[in-house]
GUKEMAR-388512 format. One record per residue (C-alpha): residue number from 1; residue in three letters; z, y, x. Coordinates in pm, 1 decimal, m for minus. Each point is the difference from the previous one (the first is absolute). Layout:
BEGIN
n,res,Z,Y,X
NUM,ALA,Z,Y,X
...
***
This chain:
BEGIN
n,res,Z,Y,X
1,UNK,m1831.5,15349.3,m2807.4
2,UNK,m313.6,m213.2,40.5
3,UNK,116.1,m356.1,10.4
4,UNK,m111.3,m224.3,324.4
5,UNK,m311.8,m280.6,m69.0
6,UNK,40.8,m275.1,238.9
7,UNK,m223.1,m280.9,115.8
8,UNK,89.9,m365.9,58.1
9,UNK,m127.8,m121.6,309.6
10,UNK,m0.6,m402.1,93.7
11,UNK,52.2,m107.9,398.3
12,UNK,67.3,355.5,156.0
13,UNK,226.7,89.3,291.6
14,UNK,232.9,255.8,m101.0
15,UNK,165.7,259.2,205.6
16,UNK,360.2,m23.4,14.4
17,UNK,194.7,339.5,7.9
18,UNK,358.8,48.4,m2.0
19,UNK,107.6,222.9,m305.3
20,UNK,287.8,157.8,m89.2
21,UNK,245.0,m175.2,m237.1
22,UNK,259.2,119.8,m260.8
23,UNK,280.3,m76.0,318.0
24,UNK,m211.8,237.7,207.5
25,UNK,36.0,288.2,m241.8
26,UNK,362.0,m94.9,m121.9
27,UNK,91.1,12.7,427.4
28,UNK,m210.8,369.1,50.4
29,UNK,200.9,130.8,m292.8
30,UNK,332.9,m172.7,37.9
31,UNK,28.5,m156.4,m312.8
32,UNK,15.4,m345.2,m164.4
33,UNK,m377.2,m232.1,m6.6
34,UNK,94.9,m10.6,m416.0
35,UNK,79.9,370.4,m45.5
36,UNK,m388.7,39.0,155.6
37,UNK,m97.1,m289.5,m204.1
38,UNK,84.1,128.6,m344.4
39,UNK,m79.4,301.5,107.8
40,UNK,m366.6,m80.5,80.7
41,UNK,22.7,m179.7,m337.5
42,UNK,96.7,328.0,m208.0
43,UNK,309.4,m117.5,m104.2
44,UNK,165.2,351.0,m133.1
45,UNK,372.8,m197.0,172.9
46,UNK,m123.2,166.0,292.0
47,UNK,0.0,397.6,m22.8
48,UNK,m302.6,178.9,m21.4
49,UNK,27.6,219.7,352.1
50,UNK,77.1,m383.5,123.3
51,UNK,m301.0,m160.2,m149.0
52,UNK,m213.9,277.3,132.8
53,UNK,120.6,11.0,394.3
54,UNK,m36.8,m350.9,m16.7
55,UNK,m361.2,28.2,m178.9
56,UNK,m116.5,258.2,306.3
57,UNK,164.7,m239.1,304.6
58,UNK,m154.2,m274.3,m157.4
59,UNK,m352.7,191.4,20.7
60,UNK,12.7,182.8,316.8
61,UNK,103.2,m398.8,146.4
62,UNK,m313.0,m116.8,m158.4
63,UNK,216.8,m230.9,m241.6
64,UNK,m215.6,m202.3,m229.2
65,UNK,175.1,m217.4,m286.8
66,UNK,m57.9,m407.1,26.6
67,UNK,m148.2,m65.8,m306.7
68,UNK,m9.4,m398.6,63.4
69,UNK,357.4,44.0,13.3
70,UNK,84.3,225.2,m296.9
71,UNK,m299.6,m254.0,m214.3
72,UNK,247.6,m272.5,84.9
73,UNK,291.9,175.9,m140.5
74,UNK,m142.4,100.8,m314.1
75,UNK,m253.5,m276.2,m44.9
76,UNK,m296.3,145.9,21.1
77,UNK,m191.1,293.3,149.9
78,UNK,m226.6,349.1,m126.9
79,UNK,m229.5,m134.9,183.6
80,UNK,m314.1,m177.2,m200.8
81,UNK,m250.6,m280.2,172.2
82,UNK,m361.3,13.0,m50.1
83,UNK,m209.0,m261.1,111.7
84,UNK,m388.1,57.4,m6.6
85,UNK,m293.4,m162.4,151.8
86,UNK,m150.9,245.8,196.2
87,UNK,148.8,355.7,83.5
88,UNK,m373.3,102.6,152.1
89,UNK,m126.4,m30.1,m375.8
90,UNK,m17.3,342.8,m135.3
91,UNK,79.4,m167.5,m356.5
92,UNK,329.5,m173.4,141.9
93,UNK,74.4,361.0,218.5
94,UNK,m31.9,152.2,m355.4
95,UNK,219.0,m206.3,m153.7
96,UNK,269.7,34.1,234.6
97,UNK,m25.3,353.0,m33.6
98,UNK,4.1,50.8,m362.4
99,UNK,365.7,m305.7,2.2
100,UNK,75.9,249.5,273.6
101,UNK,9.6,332.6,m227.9
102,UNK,221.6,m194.0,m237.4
103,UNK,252.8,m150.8,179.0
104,UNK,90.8,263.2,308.2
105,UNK,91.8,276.9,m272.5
106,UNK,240.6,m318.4,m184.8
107,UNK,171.0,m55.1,341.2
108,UNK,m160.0,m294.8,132.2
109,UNK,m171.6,m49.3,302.7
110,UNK,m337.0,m193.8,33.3
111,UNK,m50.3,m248.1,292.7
112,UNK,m367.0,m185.1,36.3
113,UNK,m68.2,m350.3,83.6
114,UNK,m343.5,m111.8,38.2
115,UNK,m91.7,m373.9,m89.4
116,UNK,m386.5,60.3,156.5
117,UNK,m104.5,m249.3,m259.5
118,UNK,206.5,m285.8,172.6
119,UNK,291.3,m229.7,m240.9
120,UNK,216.3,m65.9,321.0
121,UNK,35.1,374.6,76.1
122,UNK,55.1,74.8,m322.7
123,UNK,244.6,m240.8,m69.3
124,UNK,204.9,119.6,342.8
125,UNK,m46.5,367.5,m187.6
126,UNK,191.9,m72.4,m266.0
127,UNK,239.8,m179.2,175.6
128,UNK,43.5,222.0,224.8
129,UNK,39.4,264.3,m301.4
130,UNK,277.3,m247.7,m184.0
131,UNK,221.0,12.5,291.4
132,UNK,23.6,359.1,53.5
133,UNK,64.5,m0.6,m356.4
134,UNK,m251.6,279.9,m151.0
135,UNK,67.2,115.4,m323.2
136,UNK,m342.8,m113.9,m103.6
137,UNK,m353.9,m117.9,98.5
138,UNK,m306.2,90.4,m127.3
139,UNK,m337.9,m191.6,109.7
140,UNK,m327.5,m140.3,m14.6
141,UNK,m34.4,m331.0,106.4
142,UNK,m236.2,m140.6,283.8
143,UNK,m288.4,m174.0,m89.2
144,UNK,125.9,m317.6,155.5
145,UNK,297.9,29.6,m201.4
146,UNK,m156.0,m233.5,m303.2
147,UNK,300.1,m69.2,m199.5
148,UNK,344.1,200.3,m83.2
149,UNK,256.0,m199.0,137.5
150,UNK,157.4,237.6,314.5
151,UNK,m54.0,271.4,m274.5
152,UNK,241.7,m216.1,m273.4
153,UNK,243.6,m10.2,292.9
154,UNK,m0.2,384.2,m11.4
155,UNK,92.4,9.0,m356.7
156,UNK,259.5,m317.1,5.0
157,UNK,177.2,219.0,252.4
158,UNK,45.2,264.3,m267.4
159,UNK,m189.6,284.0,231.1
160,UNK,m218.1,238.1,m212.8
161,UNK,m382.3,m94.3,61.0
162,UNK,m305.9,173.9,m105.1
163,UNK,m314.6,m121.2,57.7
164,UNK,m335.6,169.0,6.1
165,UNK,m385.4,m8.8,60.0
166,UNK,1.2,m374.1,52.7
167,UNK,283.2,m152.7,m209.5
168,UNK,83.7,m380.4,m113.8
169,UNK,m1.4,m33.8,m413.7
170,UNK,254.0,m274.4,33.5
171,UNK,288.8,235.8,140.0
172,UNK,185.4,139.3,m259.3
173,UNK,55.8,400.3,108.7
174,UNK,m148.1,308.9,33.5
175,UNK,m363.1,51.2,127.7
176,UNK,m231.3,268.0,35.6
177,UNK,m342.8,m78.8,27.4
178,UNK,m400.4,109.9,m88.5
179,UNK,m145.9,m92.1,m286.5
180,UNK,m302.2,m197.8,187.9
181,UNK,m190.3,m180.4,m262.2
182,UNK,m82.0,329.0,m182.9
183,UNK,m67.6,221.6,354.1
184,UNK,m247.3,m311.8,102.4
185,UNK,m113.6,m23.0,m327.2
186,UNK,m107.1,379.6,8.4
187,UNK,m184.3,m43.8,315.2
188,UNK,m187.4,m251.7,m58.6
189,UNK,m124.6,143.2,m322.1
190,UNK,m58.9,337.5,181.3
191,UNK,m232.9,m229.0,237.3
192,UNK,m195.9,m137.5,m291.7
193,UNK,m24.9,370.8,m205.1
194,UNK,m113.1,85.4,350.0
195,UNK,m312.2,m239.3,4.7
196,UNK,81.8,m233.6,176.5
197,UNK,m67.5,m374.6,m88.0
198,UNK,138.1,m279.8,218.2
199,UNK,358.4,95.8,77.5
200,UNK,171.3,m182.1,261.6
201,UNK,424.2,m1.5,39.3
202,UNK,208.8,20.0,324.8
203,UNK,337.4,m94.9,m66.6
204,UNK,286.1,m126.3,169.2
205,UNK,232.8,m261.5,m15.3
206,UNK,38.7,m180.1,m358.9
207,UNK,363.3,m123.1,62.7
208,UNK,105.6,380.1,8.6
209,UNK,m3.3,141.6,m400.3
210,UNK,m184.5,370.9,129.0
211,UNK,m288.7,m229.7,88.6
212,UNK,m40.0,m200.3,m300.9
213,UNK,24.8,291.6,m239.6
214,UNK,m318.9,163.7,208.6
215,UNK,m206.8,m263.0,m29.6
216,UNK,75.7,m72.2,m414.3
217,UNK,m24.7,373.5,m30.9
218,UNK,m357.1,m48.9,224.4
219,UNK,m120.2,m283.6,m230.6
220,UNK,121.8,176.8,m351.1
221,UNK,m229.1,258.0,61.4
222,UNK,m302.6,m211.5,86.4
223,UNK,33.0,m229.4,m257.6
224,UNK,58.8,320.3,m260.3
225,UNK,m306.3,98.5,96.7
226,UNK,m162.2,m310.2,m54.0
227,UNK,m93.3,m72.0,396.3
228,UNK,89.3,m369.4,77.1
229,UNK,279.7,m78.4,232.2
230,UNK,m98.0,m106.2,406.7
231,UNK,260.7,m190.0,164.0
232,UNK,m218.4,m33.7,297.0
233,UNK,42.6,409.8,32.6
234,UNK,367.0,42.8,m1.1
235,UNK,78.8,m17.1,287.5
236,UNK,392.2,m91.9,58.8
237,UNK,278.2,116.4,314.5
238,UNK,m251.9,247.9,57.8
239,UNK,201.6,362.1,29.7
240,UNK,m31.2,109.5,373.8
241,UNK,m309.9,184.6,176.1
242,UNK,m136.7,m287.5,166.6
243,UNK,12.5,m215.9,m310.9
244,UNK,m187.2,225.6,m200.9
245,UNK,m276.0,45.9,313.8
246,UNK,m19.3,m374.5,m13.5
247,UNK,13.7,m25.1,m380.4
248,UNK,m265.0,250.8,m36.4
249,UNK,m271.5,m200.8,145.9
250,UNK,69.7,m272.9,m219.5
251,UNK,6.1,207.9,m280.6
252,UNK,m385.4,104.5,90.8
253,UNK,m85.1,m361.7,27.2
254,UNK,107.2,m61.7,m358.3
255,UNK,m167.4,303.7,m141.7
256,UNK,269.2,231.4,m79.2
257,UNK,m89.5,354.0,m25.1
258,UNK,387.1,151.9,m24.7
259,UNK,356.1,m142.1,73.6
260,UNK,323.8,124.6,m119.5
261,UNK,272.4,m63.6,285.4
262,UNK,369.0,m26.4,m24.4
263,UNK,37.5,163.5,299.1
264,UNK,m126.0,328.3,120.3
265,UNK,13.6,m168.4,359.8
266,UNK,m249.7,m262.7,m116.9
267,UNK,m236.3,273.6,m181.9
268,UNK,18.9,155.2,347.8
269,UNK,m126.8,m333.1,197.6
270,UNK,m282.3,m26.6,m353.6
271,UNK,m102.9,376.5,94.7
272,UNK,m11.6,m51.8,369.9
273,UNK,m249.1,m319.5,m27.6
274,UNK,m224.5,193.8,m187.9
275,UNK,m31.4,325.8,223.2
276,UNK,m76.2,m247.4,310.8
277,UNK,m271.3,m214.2,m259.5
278,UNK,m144.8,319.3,m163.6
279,UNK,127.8,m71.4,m309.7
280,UNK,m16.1,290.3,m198.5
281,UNK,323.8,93.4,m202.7
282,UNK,33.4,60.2,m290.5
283,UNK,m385.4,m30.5,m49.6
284,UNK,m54.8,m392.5,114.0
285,UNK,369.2,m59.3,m76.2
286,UNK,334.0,71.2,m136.5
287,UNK,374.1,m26.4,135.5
288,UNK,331.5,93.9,m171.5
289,UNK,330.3,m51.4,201.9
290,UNK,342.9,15.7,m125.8
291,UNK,295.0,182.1,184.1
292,UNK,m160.7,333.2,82.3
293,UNK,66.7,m5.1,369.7
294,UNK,m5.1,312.4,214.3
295,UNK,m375.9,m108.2,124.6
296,UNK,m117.6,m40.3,m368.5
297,UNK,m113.8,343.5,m7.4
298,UNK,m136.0,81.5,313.4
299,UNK,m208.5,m298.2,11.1
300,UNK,m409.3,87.2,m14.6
301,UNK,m27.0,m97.5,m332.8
302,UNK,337.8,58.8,m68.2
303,UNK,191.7,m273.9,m163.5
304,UNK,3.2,m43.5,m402.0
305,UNK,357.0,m167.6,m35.1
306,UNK,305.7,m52.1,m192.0
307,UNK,295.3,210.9,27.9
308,UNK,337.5,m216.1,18.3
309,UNK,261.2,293.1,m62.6
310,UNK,182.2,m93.8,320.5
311,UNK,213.6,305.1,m18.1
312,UNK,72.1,m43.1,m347.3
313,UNK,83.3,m334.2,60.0
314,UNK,277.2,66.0,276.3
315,UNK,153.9,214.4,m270.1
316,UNK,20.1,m242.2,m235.0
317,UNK,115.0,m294.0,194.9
318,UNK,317.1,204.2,175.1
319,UNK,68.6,185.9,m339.0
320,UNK,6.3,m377.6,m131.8
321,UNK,280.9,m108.4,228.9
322,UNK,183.9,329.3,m53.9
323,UNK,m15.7,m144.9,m386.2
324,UNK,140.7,m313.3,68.5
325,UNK,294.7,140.4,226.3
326,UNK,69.9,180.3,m251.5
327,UNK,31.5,m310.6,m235.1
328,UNK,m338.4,m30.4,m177.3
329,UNK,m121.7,m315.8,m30.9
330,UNK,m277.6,m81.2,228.2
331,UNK,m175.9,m237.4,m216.7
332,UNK,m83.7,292.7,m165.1
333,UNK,m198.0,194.5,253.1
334,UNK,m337.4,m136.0,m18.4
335,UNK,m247.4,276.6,67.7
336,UNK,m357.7,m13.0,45.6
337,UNK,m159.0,299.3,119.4
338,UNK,m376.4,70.5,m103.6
339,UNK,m283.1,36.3,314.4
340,UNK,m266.7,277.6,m41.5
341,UNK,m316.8,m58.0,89.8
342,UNK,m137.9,297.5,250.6
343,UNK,m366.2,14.0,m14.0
344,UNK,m177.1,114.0,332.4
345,UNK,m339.3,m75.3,131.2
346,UNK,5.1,m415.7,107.7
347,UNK,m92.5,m57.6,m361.5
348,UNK,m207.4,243.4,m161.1
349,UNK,m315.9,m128.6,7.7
350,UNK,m338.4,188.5,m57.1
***
């Protein structure tokens, strides 16, 4: 049976319904509230023909079990906590999809908290996580979450954490995350093979370790290829649309000719600036983006960017915390999984 994926809402009104209870069934049937209890429970003290009358009362009352209160009695839960970012982000949708495929045929459920790049809501996510005592949480930080400490609390508290995409160096379990430098690194060179000579950078915030791997992997491959390093064309906290419209004009100004983006959102806002200034791309300049979005393709010229694995990367991070439940240590699962670059028509020039 499919397992359920549940989403973890902040400051919504409920609808309270009254459902039947273990007396309810033990009253319709005659019997004792424990004899339905371990019954439910499969405890083989109750007879078989017993454990299945009670099974089909229980589902023609619309009986659902209390997991809160069974979690509480054993400790913890099958239920795993994933905190991302951004659902609407096909590569965070991805991800929870491939932890998904992992986890529901273990036994554990999946229920998704957003953070929507905020530290407070994060930090009520996991709390709120904690004390319904999941068996496990797997997540990518915000990017106003700039050091590890509400992450060490996870750990200190002895719950199984995995972290992936955006993960802190300094915490001392399992990750899963892209191997950056060398994915930026391979765009950027693309961009120079291509023909182009004054390549700009849109990045994103240095305080988050995703970020700062793009850009060395940006300026490894200029400076490989001899081309002098431009501070005053990397352009910083720069990963949404309307950055990269804004970004894209200043670009011009400086003389780029191409800019690799760490977002295919901002390579979106770069492409969108040049349709409504008759800039001609690929011809008059290049753009690589990094995520390979749904749009990516369907854009006119469709988007030259770097695949992140997302699905792969779901897999990964819930078959991680499988691994440590089932006592491996998580300071060994450290996995960095490669990007591909996926050549389309934004940068082939001539």
């Amino acid at each position: 049976m499919r397992k359920r994926l549940y989403f973890c809402t902040q400051n919504k009104k409920e609808q309270k319904m009254a459902r039947p209870t273990i007396n309810d069934i033990a009253k319709a049937l005659n019997i004792t509230p424990s004899t339905v209890s371990r019954a439910l429970a499969g405890n083989t003290r109750v007879s078989a023909a017993t454990r299945e009358l009670i099974s089909r009362t229980a589902a023609e009352m619309g009986y659902e079990r209390n997991l809160l209160a069974s979690s509480l009695r054993k400790g913890s839960t099958d239920t795993v906590g994933m905190i991302v970012p951004r659902i609407n982000r096909q590569f965070f949708s991805n991800v929870i999809s491939g932890a998904e495929a992992i986890l529901n045929p273990a036994g554990y459920n999946l229920i998704i908290c957003q953070s929507h790049e905020r530290q407070e809501d994060e930090k009520r996510a996991i709390m709120t996580l904690m004390r319904n005592q999941v068996a496990g949480i797997i997540m990518s930080h915000s990017l106003e979450t700039t050091d590890s400490k509400s992450l060490a609390d996870i750990t200190k508290s002895g719950l199984a954490l995995v972290q992936f995409d955006r993960a802190f160096r300094d915490i001392e379990g399992a990750s899963v995350t892209n191997d950056n430098f060398t994915g930026a690194y391979q765009a950027t060179a693309h961009l120079i093979k291509s023909g182009y000579k004054r390549i700009g950078h849109l990045g994103g915030d240095l305080l988050s370790n995703v970020y700062t791997d793009r850009m060395e992997g940006y300026k490894k491959a200029l400076a490989d290829n001899g081309i002098e390093i431009d501070e005053s064309i990397i352009f910083n906290d720069s990963i949404t649309r309307d950055k990269g419209f804004y970004n894209m004009a200043k670009a011009l100004q400086a003389g780029c000719d191409a800019l690799y983006c760490s977002g295919d959102y901002a390579a979106l806002g770069v492409i969108e600036y040049a349709r409504h200034n008759n800039i001609d791309i690929p011809n008059e300049f290049g753009v690589i983006g990094t995520a390979n979005e749904n749009f990516a393709e369907l854009l006119t010229p469709a988007l030259t960017t770097l695949e992140q694995n997302a699905f792969d990367m779901g897999n990964r991070a819930a078959q991680a915390f499988l691994d440590i439940k089932q006592g491996k240590s998580d300071a060994e699962l450290k996995i960095e999984i490669p990007m591909r670059l996926i050549v389309r028509d934004s940068s082939r020039k001539g």
